[in-house]
C-alpha positions as CSV (number, residue, x, y, z in Angstrom):
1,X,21.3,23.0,8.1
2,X,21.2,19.3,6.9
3,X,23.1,18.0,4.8
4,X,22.1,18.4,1.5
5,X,23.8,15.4,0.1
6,X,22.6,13.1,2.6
7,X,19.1,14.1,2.1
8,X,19.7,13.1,-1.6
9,X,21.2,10.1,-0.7
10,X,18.5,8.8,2.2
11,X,15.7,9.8,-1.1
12,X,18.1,7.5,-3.1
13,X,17.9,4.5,-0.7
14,X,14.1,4.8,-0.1
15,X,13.8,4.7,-4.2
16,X,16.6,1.5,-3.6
17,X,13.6,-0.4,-1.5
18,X,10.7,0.7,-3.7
19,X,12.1,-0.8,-6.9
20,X,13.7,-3.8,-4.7
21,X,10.4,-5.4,-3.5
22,X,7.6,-4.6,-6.0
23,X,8.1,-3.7,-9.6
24,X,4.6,-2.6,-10.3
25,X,4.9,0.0,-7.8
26,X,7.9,1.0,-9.1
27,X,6.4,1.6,-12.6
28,X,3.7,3.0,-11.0
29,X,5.6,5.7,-9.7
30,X,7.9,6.6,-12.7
31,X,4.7,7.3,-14.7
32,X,3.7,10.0,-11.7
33,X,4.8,13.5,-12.4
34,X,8.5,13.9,-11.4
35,X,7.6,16.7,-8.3
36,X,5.4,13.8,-6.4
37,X,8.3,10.7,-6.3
38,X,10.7,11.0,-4.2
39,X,8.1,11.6,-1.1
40,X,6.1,8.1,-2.8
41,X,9.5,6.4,-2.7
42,X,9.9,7.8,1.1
43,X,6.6,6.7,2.0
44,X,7.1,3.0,0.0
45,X,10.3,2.9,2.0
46,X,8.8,3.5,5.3
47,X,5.8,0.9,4.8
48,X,8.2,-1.8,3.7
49,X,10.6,-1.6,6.7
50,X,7.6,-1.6,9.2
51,X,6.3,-4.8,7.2
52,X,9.3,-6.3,7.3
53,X,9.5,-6.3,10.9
54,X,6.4,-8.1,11.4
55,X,7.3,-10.6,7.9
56,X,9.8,-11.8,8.0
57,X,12.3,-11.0,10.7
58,X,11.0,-14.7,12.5
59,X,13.6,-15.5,15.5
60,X,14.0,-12.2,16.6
61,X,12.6,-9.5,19.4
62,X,9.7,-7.8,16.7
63,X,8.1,-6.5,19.4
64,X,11.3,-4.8,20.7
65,X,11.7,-4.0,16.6
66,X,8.9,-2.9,16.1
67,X,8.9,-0.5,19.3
68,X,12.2,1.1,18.4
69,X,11.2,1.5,14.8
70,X,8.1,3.3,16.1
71,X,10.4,5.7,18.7
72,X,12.9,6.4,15.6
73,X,10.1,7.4,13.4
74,X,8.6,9.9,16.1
75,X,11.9,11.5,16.3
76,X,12.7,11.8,13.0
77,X,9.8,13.4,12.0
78,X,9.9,16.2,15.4
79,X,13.7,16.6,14.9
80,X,13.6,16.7,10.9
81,X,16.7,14.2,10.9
82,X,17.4,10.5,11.3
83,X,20.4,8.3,10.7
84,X,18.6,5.7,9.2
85,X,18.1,7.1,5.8
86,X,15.3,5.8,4.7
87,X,13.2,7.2,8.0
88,X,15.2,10.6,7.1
89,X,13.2,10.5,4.1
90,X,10.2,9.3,5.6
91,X,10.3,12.6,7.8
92,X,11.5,14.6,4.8
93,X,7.8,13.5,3.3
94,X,6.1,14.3,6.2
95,X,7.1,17.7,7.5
96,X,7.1,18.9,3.3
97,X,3.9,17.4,2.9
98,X,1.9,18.0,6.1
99,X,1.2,13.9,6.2
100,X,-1.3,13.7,9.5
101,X,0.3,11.9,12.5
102,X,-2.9,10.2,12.5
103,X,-2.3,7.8,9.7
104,X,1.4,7.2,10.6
105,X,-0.2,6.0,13.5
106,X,-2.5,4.0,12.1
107,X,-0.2,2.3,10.3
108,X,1.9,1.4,13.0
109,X,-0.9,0.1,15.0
110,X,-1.7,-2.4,12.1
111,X,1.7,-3.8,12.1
112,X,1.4,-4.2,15.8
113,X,-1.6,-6.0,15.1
114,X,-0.1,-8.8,12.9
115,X,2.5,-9.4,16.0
116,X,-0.2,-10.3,18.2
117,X,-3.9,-11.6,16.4
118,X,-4.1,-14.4,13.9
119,X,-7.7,-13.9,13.1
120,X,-9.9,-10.9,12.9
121,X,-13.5,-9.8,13.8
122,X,-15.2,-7.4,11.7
123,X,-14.0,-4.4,13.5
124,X,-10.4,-5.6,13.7
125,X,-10.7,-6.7,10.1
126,X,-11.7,-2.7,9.4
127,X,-9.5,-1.2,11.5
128,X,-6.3,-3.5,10.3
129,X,-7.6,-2.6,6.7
130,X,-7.5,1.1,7.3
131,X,-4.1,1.1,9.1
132,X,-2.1,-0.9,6.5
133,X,-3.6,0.2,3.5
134,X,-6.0,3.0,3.9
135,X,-4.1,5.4,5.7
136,X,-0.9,4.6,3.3
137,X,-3.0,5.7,0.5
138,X,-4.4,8.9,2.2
139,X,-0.6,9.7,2.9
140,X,-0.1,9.2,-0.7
141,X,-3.0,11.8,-1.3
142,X,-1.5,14.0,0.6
143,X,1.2,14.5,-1.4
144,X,-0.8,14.2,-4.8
145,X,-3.2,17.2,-3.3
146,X,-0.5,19.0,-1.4
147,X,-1.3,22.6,-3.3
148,X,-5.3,22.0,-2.7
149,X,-6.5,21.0,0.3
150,X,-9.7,20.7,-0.9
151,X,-9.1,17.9,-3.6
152,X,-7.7,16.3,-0.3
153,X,-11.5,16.5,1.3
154,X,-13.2,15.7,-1.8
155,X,-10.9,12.3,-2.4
156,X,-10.6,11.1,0.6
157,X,-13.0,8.0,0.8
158,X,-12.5,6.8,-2.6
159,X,-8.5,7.1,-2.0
160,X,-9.8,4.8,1.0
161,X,-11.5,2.6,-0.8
162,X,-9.1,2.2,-4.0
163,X,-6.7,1.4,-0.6
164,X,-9.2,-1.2,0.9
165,X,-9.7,-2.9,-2.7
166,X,-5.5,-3.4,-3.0
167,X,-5.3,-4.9,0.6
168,X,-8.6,-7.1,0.4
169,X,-6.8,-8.5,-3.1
170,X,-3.4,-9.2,-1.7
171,X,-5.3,-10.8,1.2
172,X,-6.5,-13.4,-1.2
173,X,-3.3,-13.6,-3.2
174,X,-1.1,-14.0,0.0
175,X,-3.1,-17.2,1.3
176,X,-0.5,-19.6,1.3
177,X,2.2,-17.2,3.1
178,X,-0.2,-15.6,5.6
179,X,-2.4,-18.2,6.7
180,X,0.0,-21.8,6.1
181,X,3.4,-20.0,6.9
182,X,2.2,-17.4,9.4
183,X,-1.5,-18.9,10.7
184,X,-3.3,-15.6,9.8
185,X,-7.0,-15.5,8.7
186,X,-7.6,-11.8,7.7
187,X,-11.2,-12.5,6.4
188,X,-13.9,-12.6,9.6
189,X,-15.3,-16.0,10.2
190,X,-13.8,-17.6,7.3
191,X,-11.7,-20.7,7.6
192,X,-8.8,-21.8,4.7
193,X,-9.0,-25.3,5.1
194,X,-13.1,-25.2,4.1
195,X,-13.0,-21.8,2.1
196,X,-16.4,-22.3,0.1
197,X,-17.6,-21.0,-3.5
198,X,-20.3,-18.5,-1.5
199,X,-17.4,-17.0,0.9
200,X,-15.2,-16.7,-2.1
201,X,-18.1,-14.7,-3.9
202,X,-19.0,-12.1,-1.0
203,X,-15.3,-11.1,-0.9
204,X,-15.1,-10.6,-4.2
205,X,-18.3,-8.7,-4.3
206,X,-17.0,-6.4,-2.0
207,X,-14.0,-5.8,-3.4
208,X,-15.8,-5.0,-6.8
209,X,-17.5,-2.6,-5.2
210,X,-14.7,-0.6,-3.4
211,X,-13.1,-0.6,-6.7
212,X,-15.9,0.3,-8.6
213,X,-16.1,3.6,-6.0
214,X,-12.4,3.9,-6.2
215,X,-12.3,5.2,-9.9
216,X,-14.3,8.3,-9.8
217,X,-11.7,9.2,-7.3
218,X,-8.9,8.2,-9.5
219,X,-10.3,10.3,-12.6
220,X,-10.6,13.6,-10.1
221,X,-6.4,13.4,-9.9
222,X,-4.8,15.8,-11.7
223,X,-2.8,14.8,-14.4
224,X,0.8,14.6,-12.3
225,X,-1.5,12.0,-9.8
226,X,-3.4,9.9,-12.2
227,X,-1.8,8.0,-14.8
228,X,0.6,6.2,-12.0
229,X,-2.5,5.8,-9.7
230,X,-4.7,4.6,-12.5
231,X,-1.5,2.1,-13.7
232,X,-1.8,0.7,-10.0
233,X,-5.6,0.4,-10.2
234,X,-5.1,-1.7,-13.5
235,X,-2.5,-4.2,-12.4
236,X,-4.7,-5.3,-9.0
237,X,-8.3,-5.3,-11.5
238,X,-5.9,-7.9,-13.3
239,X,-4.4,-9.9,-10.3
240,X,-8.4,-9.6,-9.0
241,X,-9.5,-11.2,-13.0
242,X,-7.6,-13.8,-11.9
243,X,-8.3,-14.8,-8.8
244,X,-12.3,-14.4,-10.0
245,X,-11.5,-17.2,-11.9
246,X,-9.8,-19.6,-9.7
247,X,-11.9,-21.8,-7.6
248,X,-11.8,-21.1,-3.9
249,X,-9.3,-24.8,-3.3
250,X,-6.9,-23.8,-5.4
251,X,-6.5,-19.9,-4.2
252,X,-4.8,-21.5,-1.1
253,X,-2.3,-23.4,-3.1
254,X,-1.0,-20.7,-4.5
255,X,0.4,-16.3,-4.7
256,X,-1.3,-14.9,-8.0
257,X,1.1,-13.1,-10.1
258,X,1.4,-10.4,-12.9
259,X,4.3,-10.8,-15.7
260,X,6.6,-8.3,-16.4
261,X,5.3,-8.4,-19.7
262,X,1.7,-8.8,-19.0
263,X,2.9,-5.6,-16.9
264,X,4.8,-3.5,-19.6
265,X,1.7,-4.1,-21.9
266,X,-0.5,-2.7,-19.2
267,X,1.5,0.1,-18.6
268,X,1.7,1.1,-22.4
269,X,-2.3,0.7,-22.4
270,X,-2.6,3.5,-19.5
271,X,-0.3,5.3,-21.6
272,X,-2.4,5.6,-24.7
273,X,-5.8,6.3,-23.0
274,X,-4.0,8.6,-20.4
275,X,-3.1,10.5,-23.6
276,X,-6.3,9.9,-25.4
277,X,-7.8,11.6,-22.4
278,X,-9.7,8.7,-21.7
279,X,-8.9,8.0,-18.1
């Protein structure tokens, strides 16, 4: 039998990371309904040690990293144990949850990815998008649709696209660190140093339009799912206001931010039409 103190304490150390690096997914997740947090803490855990890797630890073996990370999360999930605790609460999630192999994988595939390719054709660009972002959200949805399956079918592609909307944002908010720190393009064809008002437009048209399809999914959640999904959903529609209405020279200079308060007054808003029933 496992140890039921160190299963508390790995769920702990996974919330630890969560509120660590992002404090509008941390909000996000206390407005969720108590039953669904710690397995989105275990899964925020998980995604931010596998991004690390490929971040930020510069002057080391990531490949090697990376490798080992991916062999210690295959046997934590078959074994239903790990010593690093924030993988034994990865697994936790997965085996309670039923989260398909198939986006774990995914994931992990797009991490590889940013180890080895600095600029992306349209089917890389898809299939980096759906690993690092897509699949996280469908593992999310998992656990949000864990007691009907078919809420799970009927969500799917706008959980994808709500997914492909965040990642296509932080793509244009993480210019400066992504392409002058780490030489990546993410955008097919586009080029940084001659980013034009027409390039700018058609990625901003499409991510308009995932979001637009992304909502509809959002209002299907049931009321446990949707007011922390639907907080998330509002702080990248106002990161994405803003980046609308920066000119294309000066996204490159600089990583778009929300303030705390612009971020408590958000989250008070969702509040008040979450219990209007307006969402």
């Amino acid at each position: 039998m496992k140890p039921a103190l160190y299963d508390t304490i790995s769920l702990r150390c996974s919330k630890v990371v969560t509120t660590g690096y992002s404090t509008s997914f941390s909000l996000g997740i206390r407005t969720l309904a108590v039953r669904h947090r710690p397995a989105i803490y275990a899964i925020y855990g998980f995604v931010r040690l596998a991004d690390e890797i490929v971040d930020t630890f510069f002057g080391h073996s990531q490949r090697e990293m990376l490798d080992r990370f991916r062999q210690d999360t295959a046997e934590a999930i078959s074994g239903g144990v790990s010593p690093n605790p924030v993988l034994h609460s990865f697994q936790w999630a997965v085996n309670t949850y039923n989260i398909d192999n198939e986006f774990i994988e995914a994931f992990l595939c797009s991490m590889e990815m940013d180890l080895e390719q600095k600029n992306h054709d349209r089917h890389s660009y898809n299939q980096y998008i759906y690993g690092s972002a897509e699949a996280v959200g469908l593992m999310c949805l998992r656990v949000f649709c864990h007691d009907d399956p078919r809420a799970f079918d009927r969500l799917r592609e706008p959980a994808r696209r709500l997914g492909s909307a965040f990642q296509k944002v932080n793509f244009l908010r993480d210019i400066r660190s992504d392409f002058v720190d780490r030489g990546r393009v993410y955008f097919p064809g586009v080029d940084f140093n001659k980013f034009t008002v027409a390039e700018k437009r058609q990625i901003e048209d499409d991510i308009a339009a995932d979001f637009s399809a992304a909502l509809e999914g959002i209002r299907g959640l049931d009321h446990g799912s949707r007011r922390g999904v639907y907080l998330a959903y509002s702080y990248y529609q106002a990161l994405f206001a803003r980046i609308r209405k920066t000119p294309p020279e000066a996204v490159t200079g600089q990583r778009f931010r929300i303030s705390n308060t612009r971020k408590l007054w958000l989250l008070l808003k969702v509040i008040v039409k979450d219990g209007a029933g307006l969402l």
